[in-house]
SEMAR-48422 format. One record per atom (N, C-alpha, C): residue in one letter; x, y, z. Coordinates in steps of 0.001 Angstrom, whole numbers, plus 500000, padded with zeros to 6 digits. Atoms other than C-alpha are relative to their C-alpha. Layout:
<recs>
AXYZ/...
</recs>
This chain:
<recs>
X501069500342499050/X358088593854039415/X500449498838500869/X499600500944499315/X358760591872042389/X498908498865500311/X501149501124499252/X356744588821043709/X499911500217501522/X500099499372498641/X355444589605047547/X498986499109500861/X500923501211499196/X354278587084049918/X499431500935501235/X500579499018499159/X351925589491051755/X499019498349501450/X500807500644498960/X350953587166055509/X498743500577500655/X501293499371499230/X347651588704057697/X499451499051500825/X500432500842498801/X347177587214060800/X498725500109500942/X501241499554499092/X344443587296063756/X500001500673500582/X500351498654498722/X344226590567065011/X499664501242499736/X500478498686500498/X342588593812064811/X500193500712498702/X498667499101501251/X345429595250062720/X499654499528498480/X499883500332501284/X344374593045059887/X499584501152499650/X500457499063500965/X342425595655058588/X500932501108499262/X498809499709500961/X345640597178058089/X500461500183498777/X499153500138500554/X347283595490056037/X499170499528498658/X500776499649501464/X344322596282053579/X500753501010499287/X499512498884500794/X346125599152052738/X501679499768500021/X498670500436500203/X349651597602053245/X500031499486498578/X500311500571501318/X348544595432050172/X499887500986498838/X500307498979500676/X347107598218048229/X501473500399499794/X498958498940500473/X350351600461048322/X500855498749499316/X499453501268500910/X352243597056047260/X499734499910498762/X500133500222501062/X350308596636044638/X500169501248499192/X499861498216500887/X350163600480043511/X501646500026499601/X498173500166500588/X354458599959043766/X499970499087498703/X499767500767501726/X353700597516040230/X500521498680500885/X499506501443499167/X354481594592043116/X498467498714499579/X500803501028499892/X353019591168042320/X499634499008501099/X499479500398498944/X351380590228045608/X499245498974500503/X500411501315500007/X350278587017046744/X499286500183502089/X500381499955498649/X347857587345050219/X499824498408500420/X499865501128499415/X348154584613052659/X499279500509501169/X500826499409498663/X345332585005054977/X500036498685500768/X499941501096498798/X345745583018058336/X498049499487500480/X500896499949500111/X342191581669059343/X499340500838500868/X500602499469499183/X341915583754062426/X499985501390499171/X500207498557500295/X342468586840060355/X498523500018499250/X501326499813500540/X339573586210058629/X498562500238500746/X500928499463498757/X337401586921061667/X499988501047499524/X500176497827500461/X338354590802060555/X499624500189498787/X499872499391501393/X339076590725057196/X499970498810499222/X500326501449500340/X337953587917054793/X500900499766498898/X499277499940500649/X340333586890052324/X499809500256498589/X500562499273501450/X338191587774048877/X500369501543500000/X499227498666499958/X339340591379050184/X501088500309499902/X498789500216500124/X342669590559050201/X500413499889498131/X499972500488501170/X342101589027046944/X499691500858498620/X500017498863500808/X340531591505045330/X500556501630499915/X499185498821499549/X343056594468046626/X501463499428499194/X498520500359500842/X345999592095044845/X499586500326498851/X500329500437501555/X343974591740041763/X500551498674499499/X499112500994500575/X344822588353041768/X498789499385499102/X501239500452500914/X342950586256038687/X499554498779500983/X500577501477499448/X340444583540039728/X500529498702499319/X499287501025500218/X342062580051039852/X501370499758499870/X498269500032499595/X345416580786041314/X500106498309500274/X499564500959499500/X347469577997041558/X500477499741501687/X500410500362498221/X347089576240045178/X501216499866500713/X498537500269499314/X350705576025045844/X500871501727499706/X498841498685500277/X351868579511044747/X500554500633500865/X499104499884499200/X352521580036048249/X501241499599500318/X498607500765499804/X355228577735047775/X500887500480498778/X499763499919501216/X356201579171044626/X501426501198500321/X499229498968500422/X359570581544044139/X499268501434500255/X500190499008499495/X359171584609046204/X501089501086499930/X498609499041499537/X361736588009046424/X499907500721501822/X500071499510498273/X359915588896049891/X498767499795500575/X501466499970499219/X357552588036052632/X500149500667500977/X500051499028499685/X355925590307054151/X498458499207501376/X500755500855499398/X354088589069057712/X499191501730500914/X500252499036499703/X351754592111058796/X498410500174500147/X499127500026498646/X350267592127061365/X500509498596500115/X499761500981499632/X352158589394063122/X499413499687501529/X500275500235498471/X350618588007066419/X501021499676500317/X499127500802499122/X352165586822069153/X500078498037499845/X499872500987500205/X351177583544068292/X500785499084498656/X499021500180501386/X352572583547064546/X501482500027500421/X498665500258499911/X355590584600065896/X500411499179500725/X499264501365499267/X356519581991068509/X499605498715498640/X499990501162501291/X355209579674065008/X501197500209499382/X499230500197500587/X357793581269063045/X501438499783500588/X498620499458498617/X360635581669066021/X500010497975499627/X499477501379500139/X360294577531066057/X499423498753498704/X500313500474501388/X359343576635062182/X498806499101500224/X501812500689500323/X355598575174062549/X499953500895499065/X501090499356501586/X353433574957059462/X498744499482500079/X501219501202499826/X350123574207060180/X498851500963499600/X500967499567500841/X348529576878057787/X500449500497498474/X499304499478501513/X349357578560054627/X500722501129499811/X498680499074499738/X351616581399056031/X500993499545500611/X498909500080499368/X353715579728058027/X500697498002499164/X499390501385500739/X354043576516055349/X501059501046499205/X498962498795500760/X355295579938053151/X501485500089500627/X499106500098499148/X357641580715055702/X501013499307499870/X498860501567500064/X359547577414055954/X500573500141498457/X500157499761501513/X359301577622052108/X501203500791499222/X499627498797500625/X360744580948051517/X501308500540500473/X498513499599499739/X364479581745050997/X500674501624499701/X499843498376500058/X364108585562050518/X500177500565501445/X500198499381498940/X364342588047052587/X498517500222500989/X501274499796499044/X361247588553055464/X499812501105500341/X500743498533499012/X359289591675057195/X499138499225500641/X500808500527498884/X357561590804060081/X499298501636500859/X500846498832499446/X354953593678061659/X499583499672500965/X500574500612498919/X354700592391065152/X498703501411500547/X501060498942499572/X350957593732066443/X499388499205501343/X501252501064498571/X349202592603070001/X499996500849501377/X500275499463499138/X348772593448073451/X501395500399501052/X498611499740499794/X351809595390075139/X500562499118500911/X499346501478498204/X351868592842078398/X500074498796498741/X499573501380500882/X352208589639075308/X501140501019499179/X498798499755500507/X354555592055073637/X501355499927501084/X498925500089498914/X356865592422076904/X500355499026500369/X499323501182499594/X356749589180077628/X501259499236499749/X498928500355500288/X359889587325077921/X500285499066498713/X500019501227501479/X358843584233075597/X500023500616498656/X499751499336500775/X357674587057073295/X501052500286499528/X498693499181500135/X361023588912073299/X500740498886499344/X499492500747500646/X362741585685072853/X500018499747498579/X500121500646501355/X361164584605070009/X500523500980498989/X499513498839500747/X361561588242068166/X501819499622500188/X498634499801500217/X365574587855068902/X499903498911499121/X499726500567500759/X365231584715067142/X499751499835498864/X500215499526501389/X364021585658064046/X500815501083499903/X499156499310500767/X366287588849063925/X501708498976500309/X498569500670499553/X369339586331065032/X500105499321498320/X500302500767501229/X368055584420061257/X500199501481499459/X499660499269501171/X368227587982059507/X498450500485499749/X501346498906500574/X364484588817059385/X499701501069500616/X500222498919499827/X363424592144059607/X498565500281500803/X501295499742499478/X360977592955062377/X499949501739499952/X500542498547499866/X359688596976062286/X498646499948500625/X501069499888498565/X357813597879065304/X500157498852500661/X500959499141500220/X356025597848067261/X499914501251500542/X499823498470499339/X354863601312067779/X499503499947501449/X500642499639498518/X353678602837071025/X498852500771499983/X501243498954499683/X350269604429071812/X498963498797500372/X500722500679499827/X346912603002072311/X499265499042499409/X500402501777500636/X345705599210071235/X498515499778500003/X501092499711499832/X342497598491070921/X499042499422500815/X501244500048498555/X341460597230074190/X500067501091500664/X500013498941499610/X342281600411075270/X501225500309500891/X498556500153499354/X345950599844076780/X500664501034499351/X498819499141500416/X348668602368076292/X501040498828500280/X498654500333499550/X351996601021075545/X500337499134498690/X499102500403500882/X354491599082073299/X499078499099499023/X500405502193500708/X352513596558070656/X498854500898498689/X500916499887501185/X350545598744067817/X500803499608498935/X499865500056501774/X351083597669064074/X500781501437499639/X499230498552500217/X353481600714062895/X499057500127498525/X500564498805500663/X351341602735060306/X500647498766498157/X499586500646501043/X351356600817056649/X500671500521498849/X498542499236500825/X353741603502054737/X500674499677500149/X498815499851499829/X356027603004056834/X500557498302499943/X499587501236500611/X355850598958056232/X500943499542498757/X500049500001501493/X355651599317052496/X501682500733499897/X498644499415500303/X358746602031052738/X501277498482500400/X498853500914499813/X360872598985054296/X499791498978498948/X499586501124501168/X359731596585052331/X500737500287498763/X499363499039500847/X360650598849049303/X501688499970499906/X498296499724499627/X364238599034050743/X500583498529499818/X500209501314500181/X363999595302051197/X500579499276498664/X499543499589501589/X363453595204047392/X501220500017499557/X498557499478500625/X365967597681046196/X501055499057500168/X498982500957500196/X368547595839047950/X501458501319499162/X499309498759500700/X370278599503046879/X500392500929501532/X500329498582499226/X371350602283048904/X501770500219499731/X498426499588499979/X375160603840049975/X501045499146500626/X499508501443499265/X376085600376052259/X500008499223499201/X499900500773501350/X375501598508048786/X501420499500499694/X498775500472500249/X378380596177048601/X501104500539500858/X498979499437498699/X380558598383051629/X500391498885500700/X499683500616499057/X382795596708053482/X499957500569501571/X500338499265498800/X381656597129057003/X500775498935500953/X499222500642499158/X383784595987060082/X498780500417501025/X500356499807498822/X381638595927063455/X500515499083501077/X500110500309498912/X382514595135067019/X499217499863500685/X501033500372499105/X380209593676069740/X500716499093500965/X499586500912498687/X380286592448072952/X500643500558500601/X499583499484498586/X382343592856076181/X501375499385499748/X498489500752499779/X386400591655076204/X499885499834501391/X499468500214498869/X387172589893079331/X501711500086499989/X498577500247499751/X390465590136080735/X500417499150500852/X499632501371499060/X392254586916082279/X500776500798501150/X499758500017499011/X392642587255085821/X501150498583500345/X499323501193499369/X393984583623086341/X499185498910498793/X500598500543500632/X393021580662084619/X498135499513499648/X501675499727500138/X389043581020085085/X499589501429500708/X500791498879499392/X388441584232086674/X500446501141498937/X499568499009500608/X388496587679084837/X499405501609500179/X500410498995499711/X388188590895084375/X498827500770499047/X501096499720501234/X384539592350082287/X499473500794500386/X500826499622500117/X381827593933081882/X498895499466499673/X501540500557500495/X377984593658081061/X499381500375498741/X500218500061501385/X378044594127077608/X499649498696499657/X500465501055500638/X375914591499075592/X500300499695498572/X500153500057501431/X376514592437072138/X498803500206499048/X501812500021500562/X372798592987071434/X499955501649498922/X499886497890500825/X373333597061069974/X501173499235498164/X499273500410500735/X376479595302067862/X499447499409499041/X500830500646500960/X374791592509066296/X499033500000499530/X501644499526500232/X371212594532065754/X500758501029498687/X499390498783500845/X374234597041063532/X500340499091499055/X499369500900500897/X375737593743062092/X498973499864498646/X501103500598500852/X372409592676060845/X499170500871498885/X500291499133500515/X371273595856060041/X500637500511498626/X499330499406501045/X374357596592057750/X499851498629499019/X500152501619500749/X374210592941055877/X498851500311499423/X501208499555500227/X370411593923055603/X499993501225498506/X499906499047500604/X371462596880053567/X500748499288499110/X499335500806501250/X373499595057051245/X501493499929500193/X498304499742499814/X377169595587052731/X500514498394500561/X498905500911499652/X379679592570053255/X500671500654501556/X500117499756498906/X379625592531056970/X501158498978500803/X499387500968498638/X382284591212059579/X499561500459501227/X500262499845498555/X381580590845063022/X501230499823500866/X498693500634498866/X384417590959065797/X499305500184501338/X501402499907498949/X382136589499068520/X501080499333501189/X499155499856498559/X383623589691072319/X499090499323500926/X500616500879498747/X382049586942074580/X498084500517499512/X501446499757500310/X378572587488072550/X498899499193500873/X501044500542499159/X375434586662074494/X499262499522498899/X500940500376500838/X373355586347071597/X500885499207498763/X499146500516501830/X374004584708067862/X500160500909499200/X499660498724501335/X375544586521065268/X499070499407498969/X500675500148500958/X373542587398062454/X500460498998499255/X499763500869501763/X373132585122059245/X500418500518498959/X499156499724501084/X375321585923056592/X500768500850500073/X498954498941499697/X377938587887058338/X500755498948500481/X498554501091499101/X381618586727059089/X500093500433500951/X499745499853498464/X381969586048062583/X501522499758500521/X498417500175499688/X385874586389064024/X499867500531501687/X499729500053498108/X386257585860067987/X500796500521499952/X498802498879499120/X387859588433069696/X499779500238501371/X499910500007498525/X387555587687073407/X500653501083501138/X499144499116499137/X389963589654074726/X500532501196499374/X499626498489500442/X391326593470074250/X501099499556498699/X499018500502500816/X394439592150072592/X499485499282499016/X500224500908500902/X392549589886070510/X499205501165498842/X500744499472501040/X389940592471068919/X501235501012499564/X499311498882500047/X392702595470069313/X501080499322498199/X498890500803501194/X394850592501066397/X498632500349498667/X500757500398501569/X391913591827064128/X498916501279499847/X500491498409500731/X390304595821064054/X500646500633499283/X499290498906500616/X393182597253063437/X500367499375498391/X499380500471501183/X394537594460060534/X498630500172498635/X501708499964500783/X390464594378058815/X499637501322499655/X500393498215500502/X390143598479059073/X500419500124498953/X498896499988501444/X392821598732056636/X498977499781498652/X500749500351501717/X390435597400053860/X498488500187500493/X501751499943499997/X386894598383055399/X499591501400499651/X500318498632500211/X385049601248054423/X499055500529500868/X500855499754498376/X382636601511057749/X500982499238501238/X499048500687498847/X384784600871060907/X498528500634501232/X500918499469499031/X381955600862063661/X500136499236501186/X499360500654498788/X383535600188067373/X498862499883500870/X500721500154499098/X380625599067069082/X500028499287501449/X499322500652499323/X382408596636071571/X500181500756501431/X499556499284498814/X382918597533075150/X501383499134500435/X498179500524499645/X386621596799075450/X500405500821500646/X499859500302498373/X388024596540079206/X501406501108499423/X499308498863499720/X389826600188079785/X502105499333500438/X498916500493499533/X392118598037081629/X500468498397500267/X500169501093499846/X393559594452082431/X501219499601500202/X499263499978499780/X395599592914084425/X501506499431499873/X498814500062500486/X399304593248084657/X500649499234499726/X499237501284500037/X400183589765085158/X498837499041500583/X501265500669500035/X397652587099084666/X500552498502500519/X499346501196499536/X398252583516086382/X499592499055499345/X500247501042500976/X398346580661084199/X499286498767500166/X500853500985499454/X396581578549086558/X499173500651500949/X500976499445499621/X393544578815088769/X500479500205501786/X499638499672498328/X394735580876092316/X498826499521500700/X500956500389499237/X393160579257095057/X499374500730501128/X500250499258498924/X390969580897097644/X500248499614501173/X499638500043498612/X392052581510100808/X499781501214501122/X500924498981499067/X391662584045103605/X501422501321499866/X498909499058500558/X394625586331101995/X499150500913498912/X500310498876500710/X393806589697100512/X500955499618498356/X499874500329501330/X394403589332096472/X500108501897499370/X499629498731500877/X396153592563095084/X499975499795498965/X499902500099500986/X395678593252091916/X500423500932499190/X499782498911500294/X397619595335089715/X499192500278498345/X500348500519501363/X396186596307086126/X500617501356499451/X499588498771500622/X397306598416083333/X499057500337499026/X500817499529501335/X395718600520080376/X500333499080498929/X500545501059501351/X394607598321077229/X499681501287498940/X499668499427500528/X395456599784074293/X498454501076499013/X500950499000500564/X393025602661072626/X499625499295498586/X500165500562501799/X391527600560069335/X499668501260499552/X501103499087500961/X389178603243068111/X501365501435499855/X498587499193500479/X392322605654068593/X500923499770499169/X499127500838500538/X394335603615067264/X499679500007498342/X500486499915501603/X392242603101063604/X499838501460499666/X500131498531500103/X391410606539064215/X501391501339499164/X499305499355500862/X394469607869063644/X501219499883498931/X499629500045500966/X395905606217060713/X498144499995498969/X501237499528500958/X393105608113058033/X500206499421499251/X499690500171501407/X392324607057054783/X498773500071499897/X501152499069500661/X389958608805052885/X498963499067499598/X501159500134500429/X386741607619052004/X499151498970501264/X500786500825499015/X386514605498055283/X499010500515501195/X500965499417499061/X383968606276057849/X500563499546501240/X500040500452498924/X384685605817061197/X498659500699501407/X500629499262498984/X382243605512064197/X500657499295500927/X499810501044498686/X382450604863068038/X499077500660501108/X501333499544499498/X380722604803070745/X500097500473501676/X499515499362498684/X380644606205074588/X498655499648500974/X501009500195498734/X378990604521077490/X500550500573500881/X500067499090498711/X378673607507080175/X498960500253500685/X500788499703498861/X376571609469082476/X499665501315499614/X500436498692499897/X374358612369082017/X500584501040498976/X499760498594500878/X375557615956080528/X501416499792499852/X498048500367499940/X379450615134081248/X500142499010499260/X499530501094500468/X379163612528079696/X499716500096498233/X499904499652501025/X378075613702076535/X500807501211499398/X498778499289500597/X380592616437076379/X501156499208500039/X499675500651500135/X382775614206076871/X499979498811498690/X500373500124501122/X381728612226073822/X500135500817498651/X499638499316500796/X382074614961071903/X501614500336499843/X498834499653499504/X385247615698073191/X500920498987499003/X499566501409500575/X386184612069072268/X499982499638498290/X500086499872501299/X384887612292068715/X501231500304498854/X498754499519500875/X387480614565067537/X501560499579500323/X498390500029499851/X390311613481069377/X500091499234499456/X499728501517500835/X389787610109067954/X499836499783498982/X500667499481500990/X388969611425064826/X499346498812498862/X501209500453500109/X385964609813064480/X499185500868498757/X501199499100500909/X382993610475061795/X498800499849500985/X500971499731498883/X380323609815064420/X500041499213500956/X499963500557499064/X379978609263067990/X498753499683500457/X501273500396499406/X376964607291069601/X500339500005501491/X499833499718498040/X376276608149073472/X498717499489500145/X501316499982499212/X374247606692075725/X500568499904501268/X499910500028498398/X373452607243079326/X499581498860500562/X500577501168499529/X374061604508081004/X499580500509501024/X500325499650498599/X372885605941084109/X498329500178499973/X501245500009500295/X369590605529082649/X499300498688500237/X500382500899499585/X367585602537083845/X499242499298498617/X500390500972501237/X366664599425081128/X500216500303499095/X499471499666501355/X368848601313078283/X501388499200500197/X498591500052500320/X372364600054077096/X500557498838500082/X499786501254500115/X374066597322078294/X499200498804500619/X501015501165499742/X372598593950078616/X498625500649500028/X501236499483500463/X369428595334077532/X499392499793498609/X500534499787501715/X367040595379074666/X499640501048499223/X499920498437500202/X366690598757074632/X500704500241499874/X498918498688499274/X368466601665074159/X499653501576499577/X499959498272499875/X368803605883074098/X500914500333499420/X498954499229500477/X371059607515071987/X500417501184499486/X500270498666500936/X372444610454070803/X501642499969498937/X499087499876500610/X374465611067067706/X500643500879499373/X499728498937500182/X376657613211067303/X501595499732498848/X499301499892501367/X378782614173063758/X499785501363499971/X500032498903500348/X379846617297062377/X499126500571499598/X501472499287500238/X376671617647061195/X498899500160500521/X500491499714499192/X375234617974064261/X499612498992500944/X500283501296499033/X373550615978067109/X498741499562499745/X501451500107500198/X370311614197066782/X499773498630501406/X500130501413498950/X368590611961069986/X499129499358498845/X500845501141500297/X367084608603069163/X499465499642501261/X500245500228498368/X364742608142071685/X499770498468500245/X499861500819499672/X363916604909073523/X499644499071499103/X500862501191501285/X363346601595070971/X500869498989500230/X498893501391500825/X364714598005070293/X500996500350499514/X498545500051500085/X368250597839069834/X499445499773497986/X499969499706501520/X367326597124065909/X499625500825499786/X499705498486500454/X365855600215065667/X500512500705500469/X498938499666500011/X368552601884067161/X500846499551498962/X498416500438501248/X370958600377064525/X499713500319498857/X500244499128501254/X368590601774061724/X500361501213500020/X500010498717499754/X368834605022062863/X501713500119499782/X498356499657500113/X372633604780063421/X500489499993498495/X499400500106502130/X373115603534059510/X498621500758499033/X500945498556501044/X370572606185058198/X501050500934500245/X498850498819500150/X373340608669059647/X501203499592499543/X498963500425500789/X375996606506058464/X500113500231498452/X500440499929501443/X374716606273054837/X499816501650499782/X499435498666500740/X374577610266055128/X500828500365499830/X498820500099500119/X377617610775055876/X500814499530498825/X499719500456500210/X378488608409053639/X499689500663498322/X499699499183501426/X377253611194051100/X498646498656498580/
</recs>
């Protein structure tokens, strides 16, 4: 039986996470409700109380007490910018600070405070720490808005938390290698050659696989964001730099997942100092940068997985992908169209489709972390 720091904040949704509690407790979970005071506008906390079965005359600190998981559901918008910059100025978010387990967070509110930028922020900075946000879903809220910000359905809470828990699955102890980010290539001593890769898909896979229980490296390429918490981070800036430390790290990983957008090309002869501008045309010659994912690809060794991934365009671009799969003999390829507006790079979104011998499946539009569940649900089949 685990211990379960169940949060319930101010908003509709509490009523929720009446039955989030419930299935908790029906799992043989020992669960400790932490009602915020605005939630109690919905739902009063003797309901809470009597859905744990907790006895009368709990001790007044047991929020502070040795937890295996908290569980924050719903989360406002306002909880989360609390927990995004560690205020405690009730008895879920003193927990919080408190609590060295793992987290679930159930962000629930209105889709214009979910879109918001401050919003968004704050959510990267809690999954940048390693906590687990799920959702939110999409449909209608209950001022009557369509769009991004419902509470996701309390099975499907309980199922993560569950996983949470376990702390089990086929990533259990795997050594997983991932790439992220963009390689620049030196032009001269400050200028270069890139892309608009952020690393946001990479480090949503990093976190994701760490999450699952696997011993996670990161080989992060001019990252925009922070690498997860409790993954090794190894700079690889440049083609040459990740192309050294994928290929030497594959060797002993048992997930090789090339998420990285490493520069096709770069040029031939780079100047060691900074060329000055002037009113002279600037030729530039560049050459091909060496094939990593080919490269790991085709020295095999059995039991390893390999994925990679293919930023293209449309229908060509996913045959292509496929195409790519086998030559590079790949275990699965992830495609997305970039030619699709607010998916892929530098984005928080994305679209994917994955395709493995065992067929193709889309993931349609979501947060880059759920994209990276989805990708290591087909990993972990694969993975048998």
């Amino acid at each position: 039986m685990a211990r379960v720091l169940l949060g319930v904040t101010g908003g509709i949704a509490a009523y929720k996470a009446c039955e989030v509690c419930r299935l908790l407790v029906k799992g043989g979970h020992d669960v400790v409700p932490l009602v915020t005071p605005g939630a109690e506008r919905f739902v009063t906390a003797e309901t809470f109380r009597a859905l744990a079965r907790r006895p009368p005359g709990d001790d007044v600190y047991l929020h502070l007490t040795r937890a295996d998981l908290l569980v924050v559901a719903p989360c406002t918008a306002n909880t989360l910018a609390k927990l995004a910059h560690g205020l405690a100025d009730n008895v879920l978010t003193e927990a919080a600070l408190a609590h060295r387990g793992p987290t679930l967070v159930a962000p629930a509110m209105n889709p214009r405070m979910w879109s918001h930028p401050a919003t968004r922020a704050n959510a990267e900075v809690l999954r940048a720490r390693g906590v687990v946000l799920v959702g939110p879903d999409e449909g209608e809220t209950a001022e009557g808005e369509l769009g991004v910000g419902r509470m996701v359905e309390p099975d499907e809470i309980v199922r993560v938390a569950e996983g949470l828990l376990a702390g089990s699955g086929p990533l259990r102890d795997k050594r997983v290698l991932v790439s992220a980010g963009g390689t620049r290539e030196p032009l001269d001593a400050v200028r270069y050659v890139g892309n608009r890769s952020s690393g946001r898909m990479g480090v949503a896979l990093a976190a994701e696989a760490r999450r699952r229980g696997a011993h996670v490296t990161l080989l992060g390429a001019n990252l925009a964001v922070p690498a997860p918490v409790g993954v090794e981070l190894v700079q690889t800036p440049t083609a040459a730099d990740l192309e050294r430390e994928a290929v030497a790290r594959a060797a002993v990983a048992d997930v090789v997942i090339m998420a990285a957008a490493v520069a096709d090309y770069r040029p031939a002869e780079a100047l060691a100092s900074k060329r000055p501008k002037d009113r002279a045309a600037w030729t530039v010659e560049l050459e091909p940068t060496t094939d990593v994912l080919a490269t790991i690809g085709a020295e095999t060794r059995p039991g390893r997985l390999l994925v990679g991934f293919a930023a293209d365009e449309g229908g060509r671009g996913l045959e292509r992908a496929r195409e790519k799969r086998e030559r590079k003999h790949a275990d699965l390829f992830v495609y997305n169209d970039v030619a699709q507006p607010g998916i892929g790079f530098d984005a928080t979104d994305n679209e994917v489709t994955l395709v493995s011998a065992r067929g193709e499946r889309v993931v349609e539009r979501a947060p880059k972390d759920v994209i990276a569940a989805a990708i290591l649900d087909e990993v972990e089949a694969l993975l048998g």
